[in-house]
C-alpha positions as CSV (number, residue, x, y, z in Angstrom):
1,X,0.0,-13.9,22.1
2,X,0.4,-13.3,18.3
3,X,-2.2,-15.5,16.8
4,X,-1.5,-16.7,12.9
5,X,-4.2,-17.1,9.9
6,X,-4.0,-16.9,6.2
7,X,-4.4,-12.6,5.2
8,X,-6.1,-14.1,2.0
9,X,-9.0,-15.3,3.8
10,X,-10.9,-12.5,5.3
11,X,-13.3,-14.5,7.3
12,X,-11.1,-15.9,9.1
13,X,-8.9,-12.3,10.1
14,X,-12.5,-11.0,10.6
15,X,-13.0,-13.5,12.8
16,X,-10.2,-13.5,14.9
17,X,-10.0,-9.6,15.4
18,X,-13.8,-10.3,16.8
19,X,-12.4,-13.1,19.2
20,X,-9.7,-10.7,19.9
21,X,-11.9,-8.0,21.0
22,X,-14.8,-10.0,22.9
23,X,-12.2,-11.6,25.2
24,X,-10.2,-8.3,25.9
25,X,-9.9,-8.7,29.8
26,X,-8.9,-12.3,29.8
27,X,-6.7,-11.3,26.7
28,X,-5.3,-8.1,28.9
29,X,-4.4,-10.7,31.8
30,X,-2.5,-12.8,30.0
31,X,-0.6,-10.6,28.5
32,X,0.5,-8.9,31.6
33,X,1.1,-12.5,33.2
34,X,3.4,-12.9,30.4
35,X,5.6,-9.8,30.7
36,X,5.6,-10.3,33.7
37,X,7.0,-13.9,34.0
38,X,9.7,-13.0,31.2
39,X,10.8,-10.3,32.5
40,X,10.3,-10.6,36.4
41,X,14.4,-11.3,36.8
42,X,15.2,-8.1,35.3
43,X,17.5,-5.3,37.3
44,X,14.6,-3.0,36.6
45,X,11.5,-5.0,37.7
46,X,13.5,-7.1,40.2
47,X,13.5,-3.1,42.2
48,X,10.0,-3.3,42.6
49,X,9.1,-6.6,42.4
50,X,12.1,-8.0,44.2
51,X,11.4,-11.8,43.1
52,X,8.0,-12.1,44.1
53,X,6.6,-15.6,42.6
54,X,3.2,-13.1,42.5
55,X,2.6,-12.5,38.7
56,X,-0.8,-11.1,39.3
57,X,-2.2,-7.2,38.1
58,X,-2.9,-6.6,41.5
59,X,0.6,-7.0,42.6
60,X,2.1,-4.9,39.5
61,X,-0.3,-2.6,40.0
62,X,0.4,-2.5,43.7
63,X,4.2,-2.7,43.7
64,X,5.3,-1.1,39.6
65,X,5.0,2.7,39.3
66,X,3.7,4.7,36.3
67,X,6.4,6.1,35.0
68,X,7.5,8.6,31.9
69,X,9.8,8.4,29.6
70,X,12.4,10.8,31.4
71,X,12.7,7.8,34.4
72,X,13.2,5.0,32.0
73,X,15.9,6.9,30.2
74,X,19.2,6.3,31.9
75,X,18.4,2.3,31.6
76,X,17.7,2.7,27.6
77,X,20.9,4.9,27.3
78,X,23.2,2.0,29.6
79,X,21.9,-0.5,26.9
80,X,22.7,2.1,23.8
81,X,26.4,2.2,25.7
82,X,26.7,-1.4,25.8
83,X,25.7,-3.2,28.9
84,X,23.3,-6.1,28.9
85,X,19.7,-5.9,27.3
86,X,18.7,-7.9,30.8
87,X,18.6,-4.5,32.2
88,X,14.9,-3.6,30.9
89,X,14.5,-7.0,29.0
90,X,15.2,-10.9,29.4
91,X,15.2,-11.0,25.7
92,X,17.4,-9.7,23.7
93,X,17.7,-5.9,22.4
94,X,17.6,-6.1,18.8
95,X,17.7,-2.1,17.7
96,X,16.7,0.5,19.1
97,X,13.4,2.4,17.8
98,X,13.7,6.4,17.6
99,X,10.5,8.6,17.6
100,X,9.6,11.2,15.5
101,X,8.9,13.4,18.4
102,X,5.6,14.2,17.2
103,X,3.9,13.4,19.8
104,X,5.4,14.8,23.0
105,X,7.5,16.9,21.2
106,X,10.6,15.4,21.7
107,X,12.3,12.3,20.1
108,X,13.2,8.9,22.1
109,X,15.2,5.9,21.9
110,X,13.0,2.4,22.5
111,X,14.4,-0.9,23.1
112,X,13.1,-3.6,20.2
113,X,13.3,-7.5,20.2
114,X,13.0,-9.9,17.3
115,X,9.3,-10.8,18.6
116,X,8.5,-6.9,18.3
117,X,8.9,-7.4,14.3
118,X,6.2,-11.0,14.7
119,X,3.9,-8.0,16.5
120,X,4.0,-5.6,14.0
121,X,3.7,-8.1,11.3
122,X,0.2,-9.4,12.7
123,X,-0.7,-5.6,13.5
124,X,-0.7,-5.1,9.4
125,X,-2.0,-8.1,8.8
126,X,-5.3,-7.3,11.0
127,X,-5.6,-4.7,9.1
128,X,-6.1,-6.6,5.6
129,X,-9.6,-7.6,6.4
130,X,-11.3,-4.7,7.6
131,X,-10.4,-2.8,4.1
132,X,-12.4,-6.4,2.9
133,X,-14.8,-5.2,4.4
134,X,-15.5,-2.1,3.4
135,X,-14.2,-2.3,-0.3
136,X,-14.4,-5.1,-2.8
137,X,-12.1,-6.4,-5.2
138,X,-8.9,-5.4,-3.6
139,X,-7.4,-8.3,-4.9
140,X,-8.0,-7.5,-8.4
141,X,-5.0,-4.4,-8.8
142,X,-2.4,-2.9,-7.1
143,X,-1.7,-0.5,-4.1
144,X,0.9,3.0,-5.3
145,X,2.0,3.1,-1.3
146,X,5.0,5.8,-0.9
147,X,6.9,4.2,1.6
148,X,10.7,5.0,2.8
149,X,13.4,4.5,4.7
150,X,14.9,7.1,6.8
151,X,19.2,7.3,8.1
152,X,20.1,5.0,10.8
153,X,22.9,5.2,13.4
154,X,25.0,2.8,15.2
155,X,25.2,2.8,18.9
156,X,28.3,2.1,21.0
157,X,26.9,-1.2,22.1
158,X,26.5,-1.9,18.2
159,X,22.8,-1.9,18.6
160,X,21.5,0.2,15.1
161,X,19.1,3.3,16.1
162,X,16.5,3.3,13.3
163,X,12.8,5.0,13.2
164,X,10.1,2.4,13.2
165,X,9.5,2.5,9.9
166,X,12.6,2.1,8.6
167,X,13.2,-0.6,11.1
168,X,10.2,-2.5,9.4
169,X,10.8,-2.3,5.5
170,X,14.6,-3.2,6.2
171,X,13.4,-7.0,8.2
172,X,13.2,-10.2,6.7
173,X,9.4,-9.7,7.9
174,X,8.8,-7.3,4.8
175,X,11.7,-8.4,2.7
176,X,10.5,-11.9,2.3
177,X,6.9,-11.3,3.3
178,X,4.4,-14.1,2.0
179,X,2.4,-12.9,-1.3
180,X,-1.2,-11.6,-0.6
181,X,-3.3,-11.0,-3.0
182,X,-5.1,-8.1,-1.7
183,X,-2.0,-6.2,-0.9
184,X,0.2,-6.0,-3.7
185,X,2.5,-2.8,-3.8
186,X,3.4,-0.9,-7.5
187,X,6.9,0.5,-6.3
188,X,9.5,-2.1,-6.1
189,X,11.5,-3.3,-2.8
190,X,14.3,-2.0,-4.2
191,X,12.8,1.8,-4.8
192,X,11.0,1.8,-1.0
193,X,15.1,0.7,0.5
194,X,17.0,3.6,-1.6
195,X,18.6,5.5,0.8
196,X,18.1,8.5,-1.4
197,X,14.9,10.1,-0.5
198,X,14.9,11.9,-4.0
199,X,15.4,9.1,-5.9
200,X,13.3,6.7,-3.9
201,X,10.6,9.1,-4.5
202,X,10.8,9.8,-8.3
203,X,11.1,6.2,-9.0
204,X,8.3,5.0,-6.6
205,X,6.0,7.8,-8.2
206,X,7.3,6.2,-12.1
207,X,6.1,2.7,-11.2
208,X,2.9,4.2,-9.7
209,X,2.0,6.2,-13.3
210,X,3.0,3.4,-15.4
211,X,1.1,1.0,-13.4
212,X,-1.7,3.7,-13.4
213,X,-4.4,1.6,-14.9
214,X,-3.8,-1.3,-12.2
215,X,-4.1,1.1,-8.7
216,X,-7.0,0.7,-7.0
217,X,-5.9,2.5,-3.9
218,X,-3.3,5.0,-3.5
219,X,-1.3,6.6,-0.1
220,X,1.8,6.8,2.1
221,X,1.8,6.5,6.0
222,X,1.3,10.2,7.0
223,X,-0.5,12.6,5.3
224,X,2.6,14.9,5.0
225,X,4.4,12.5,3.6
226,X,1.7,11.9,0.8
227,X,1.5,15.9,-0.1
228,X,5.0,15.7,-0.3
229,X,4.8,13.4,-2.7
230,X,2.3,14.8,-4.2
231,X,4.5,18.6,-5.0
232,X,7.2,16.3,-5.9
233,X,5.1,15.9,-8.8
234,X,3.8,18.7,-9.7
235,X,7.7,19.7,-10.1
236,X,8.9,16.7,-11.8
237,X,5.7,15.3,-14.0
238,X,7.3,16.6,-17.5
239,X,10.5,14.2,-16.3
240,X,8.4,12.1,-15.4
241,X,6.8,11.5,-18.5
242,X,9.5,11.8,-20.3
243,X,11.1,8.3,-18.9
244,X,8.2,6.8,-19.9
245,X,7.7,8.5,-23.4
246,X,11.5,6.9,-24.0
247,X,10.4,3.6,-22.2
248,X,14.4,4.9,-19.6
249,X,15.5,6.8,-16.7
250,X,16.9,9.8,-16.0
251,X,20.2,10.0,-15.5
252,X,20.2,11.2,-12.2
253,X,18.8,8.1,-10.7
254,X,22.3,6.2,-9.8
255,X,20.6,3.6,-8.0
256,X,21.4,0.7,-9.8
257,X,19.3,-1.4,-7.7
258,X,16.4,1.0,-8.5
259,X,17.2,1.9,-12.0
260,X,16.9,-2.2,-13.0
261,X,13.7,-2.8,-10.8
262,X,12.0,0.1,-12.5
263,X,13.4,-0.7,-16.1
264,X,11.5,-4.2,-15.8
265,X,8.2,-2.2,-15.1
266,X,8.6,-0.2,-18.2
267,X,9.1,-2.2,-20.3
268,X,10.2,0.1,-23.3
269,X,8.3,3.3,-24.7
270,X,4.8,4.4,-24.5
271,X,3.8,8.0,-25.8
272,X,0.3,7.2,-25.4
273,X,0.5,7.1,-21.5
274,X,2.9,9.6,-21.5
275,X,0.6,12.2,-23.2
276,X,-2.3,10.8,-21.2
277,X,-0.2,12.0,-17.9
278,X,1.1,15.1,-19.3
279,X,-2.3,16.2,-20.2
280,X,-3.5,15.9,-16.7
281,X,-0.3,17.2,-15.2
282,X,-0.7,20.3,-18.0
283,X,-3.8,21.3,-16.4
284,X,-4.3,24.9,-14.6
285,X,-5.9,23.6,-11.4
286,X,-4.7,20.5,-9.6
287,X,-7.7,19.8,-7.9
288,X,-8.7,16.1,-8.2
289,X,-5.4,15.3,-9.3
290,X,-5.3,11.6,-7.5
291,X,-8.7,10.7,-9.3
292,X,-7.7,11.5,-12.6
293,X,-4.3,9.8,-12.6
294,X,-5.2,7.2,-10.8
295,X,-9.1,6.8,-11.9
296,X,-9.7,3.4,-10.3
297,X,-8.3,4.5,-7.0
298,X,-10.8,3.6,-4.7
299,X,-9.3,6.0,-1.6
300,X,-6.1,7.7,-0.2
301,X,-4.9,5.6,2.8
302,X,-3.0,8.1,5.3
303,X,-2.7,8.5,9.0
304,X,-5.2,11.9,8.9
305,X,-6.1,12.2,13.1
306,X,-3.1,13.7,15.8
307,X,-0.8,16.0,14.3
308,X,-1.8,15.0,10.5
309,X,-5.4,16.3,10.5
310,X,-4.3,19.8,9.0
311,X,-3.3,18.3,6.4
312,X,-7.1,17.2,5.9
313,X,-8.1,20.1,3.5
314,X,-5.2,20.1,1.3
315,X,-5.9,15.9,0.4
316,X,-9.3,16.5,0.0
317,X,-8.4,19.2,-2.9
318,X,-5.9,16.5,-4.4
319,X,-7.9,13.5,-4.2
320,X,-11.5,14.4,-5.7
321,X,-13.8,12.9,-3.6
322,X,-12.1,9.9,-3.0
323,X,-12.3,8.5,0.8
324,X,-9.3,9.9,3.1
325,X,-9.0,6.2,5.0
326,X,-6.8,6.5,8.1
327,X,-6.3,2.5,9.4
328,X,-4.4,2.4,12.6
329,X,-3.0,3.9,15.8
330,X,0.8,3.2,16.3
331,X,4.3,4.9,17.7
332,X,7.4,3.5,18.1
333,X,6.7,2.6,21.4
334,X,3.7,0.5,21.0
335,X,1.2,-0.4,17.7
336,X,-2.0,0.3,19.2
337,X,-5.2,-0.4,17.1
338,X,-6.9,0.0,13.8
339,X,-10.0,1.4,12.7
340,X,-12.6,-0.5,12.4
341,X,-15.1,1.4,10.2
342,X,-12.1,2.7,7.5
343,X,-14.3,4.7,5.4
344,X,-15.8,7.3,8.1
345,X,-15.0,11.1,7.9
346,X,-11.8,12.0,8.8
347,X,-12.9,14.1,12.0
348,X,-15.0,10.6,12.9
349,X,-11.9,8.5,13.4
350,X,-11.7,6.5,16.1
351,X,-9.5,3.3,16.8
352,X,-10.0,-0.3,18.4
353,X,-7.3,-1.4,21.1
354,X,-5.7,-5.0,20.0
355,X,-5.7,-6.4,23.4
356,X,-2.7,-8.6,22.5
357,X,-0.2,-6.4,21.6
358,X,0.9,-4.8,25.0
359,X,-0.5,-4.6,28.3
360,X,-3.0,-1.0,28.1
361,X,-4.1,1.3,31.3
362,X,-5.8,4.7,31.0
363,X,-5.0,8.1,33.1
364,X,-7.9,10.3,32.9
365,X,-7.2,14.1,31.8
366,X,-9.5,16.7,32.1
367,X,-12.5,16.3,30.2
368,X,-12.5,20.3,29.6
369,X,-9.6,21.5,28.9
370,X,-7.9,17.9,27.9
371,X,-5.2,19.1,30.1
372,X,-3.7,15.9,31.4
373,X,-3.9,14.7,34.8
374,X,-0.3,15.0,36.1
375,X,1.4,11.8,38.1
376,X,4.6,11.9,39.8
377,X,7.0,9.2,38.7
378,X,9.0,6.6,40.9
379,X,11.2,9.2,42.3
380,X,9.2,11.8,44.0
381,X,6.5,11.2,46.9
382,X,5.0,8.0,47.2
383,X,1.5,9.6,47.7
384,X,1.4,11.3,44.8
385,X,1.9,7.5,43.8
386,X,-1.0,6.3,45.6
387,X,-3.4,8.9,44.1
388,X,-2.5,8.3,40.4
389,X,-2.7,4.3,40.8
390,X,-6.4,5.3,42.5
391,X,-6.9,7.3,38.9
392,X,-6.1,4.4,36.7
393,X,-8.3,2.1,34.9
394,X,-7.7,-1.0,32.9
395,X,-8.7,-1.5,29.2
396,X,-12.1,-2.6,29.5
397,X,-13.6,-0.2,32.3
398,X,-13.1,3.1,30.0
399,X,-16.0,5.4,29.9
400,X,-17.2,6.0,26.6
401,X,-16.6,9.9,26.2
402,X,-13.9,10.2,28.6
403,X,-10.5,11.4,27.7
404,X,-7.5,9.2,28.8
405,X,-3.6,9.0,28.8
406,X,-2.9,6.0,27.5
407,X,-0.3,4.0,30.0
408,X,1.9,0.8,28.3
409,X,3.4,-2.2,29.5
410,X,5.4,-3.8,27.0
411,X,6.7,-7.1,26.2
412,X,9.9,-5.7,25.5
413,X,9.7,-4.6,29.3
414,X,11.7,-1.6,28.9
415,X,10.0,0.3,30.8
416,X,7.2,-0.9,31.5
417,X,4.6,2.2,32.2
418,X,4.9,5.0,30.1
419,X,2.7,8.1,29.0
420,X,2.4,8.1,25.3
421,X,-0.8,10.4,24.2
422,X,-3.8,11.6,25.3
423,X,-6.9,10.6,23.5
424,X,-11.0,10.6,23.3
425,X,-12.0,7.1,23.8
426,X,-15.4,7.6,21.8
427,X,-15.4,3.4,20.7
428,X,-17.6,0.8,22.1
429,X,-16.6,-0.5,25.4
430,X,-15.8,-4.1,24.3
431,X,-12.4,-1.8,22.4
């Protein structure tokens, strides 16, 4: 279920996210037959399920309930203690994913395999293509992508607790990930893994001003994150520009692993760029600030719909005109989709379901109010049960303007159902 192709040749990723999306039921079928059949002898399905050779949607749909995250719990937290991942999963738990808790408002633990990392990896690679798309010459400069790490935590069982994130940059998948031309980062590995925020930021932002000439797009995953970075340099420019007057680093970075990966990018002094920076910086009004520091960025790539969106205003100050492009739908329970038309307005996102990457139902909520539609879970009245399965719908039979909870089964098989988010399915039907 996780396809391969070269991210160098756009046709082909094109090509296979349209393959992906035409065949979205029989995808959805197979996936489901899949989980199902790996994790079928599981202490958790095998209470529903109880052995059956029956691997069909009718029969989960029949026999699983929809559950939240407050039922799966107790199974996740026996596996953070130390019994066997064949609780939830026949294959192994690798780490275990923590949410932000910006969602529903609280954070979680979720149960991660090594596949989960192939998944991801694909997920950003589908995404390659579409920016194609949109925006030529990618391949000819560099991305200035804030990215971090955040603290991790070791379980009982020995199992590391880690966001998603942090989970990702800190894999062999991104440590050793294959060159690609069109996605070629300014800050360092070594700067993105520093455990120090601070530093990691100050160095990540030096790389991106040296390298100022060669960004042709500029961003960090959320929006906040990108402000953030943004007053970090309105506070630190002078510093800044001082490094690179002096062609060093300020003392404070202790890194050594940064301080040497940034000292080959600056390759000694230049007062010309320095002034050039400091000029900018020096100015009263910061409005446009992205533009003119970066004035080949072709747009600010953040995550501006959910929670971010008032944060909308604020980038469009900083970035002068320049497109706010938010590319994909993803949690720590599940990556969802990607956006298929990048450059829209920000209040026109919408995002395309990747049938392949977990098994998708839909909850309806009220169109009105967005209020969702409750369910009861496993443990309270069976027909409560009966009315919310009657309420569900698969991928392919959304309504276009409807609003929907979005219910996952995973290949990890955790926990199988689970209410992540409502959202406004406003995309074509084929998703």
């Amino acid at each position: 279920m996780i396809p391969s192709y070269d991210p160098n040749d756009t046709e082909a990723g094109l090509k296979l996210l349209d393959d992906l999306t035409t065949n979205a039921e029989v995808i959805q079928e197979q996936v489901l037959y899949q989980i199902l059949s790996q994790n079928s002898g599981t202490q958790y399905l095998r209470a529903f399920l109880d052995g059956e050779s029956d691997k069909s949607r009718q029969n989960f749909k029949n026999n699983v309930p929809v559950v939240n995250y407050d039922d799966i719990k107790p199974f996740i937290q026996r596996i953070a203690d130390g019994e066997s991942s064949d609780i939830v999963s026949a294959q192994p738990i690798t780490e275990l994913l923590t949410s932000s808790g910006t969602s529903a408002g609280k954070p979680k633990l979720m149960p991660s395999t090594a596949e989960e990392l192939d998944r991801k990896t694909f997920f950003y690679s589908m995404l390659v293509p579409i920016m194609n798309k949109y925006v030529n010459g990618l391949d000819e400069g560099k991305g200035m992508y804030l990215l971090f790490i955040k603290p991790e935590i070791k379980t009982p069982s020995g199992l590391m607790a880690r966001p998603v994130l942090t989970s990702y940059y800190k894999s062999q998948h991104f440590r050793n990930r294959p060159f690609n031309k069109y996605n070629v980062y300014t800050s360092p590995d070594q700067t993105i893994l520093c455990q120090d925020s601070k530093q990691s930021m100050y160095c990540q932002l030096l790389c991106g001003l040296v390298q100022r000439s060669h960004v042709l797009r500029v961003g960090a995953v959320f929006a906040s994150a990108f402000l953030r970075a943004v007053k970090f340099l309105e506070n630190h420019y002078n510093e800044l520009c001082a490094d690179i007057r002096t062609g060093t680093i300020t003392s404070w970075i202790t890194d050594s692993a940064c301080r040497d990966s940034v000292l080959s990018i600056l390759e000694g002094p230049n007062q010309k760029l320095a002034d050039e920076i400091e000029s900018e910086c020096g100015e009263k009004s910061w409005e446009g600030i992205i533009r003119r520091l970066w004035p080949k960025a072709k747009y600010v790539e953040v995550i501006v719909t959910g929670s971010m969106a008032q944060y909308i205003p604020t980038l469009e100050f900083y970035s002068g005109g320049l497109p706010l492009v938010s590319t994909m739908y993803a949690s720590s329970e599940c990556y969802f989709g990607i956006n298929l038309n990048p450059l829209c307005d920000p209040s026109d996102v919408s995002y395309t379901l990747l049938p392949n990457m977990a098994y998708f139902e839909f909850l309806p909520v009220d169109d009105k109010s967005h209020e969702e539609i409750h369910f009861a879970s496993h443990s309270k009245a069976e027909d409560d049960d009966a009315i919310k399965e009657d309420l569900i719908v698969d991928l392919v039979n959304v309504e276009v303007g409807r609003y929907y909870e979005i219910v996952i089964t995973t290949f990890t098989g955790q926990y199988l159902s689970t209410n992540i988010i409502s959202v406004y399915l406003s995309m074509q039907k084929r998703c």
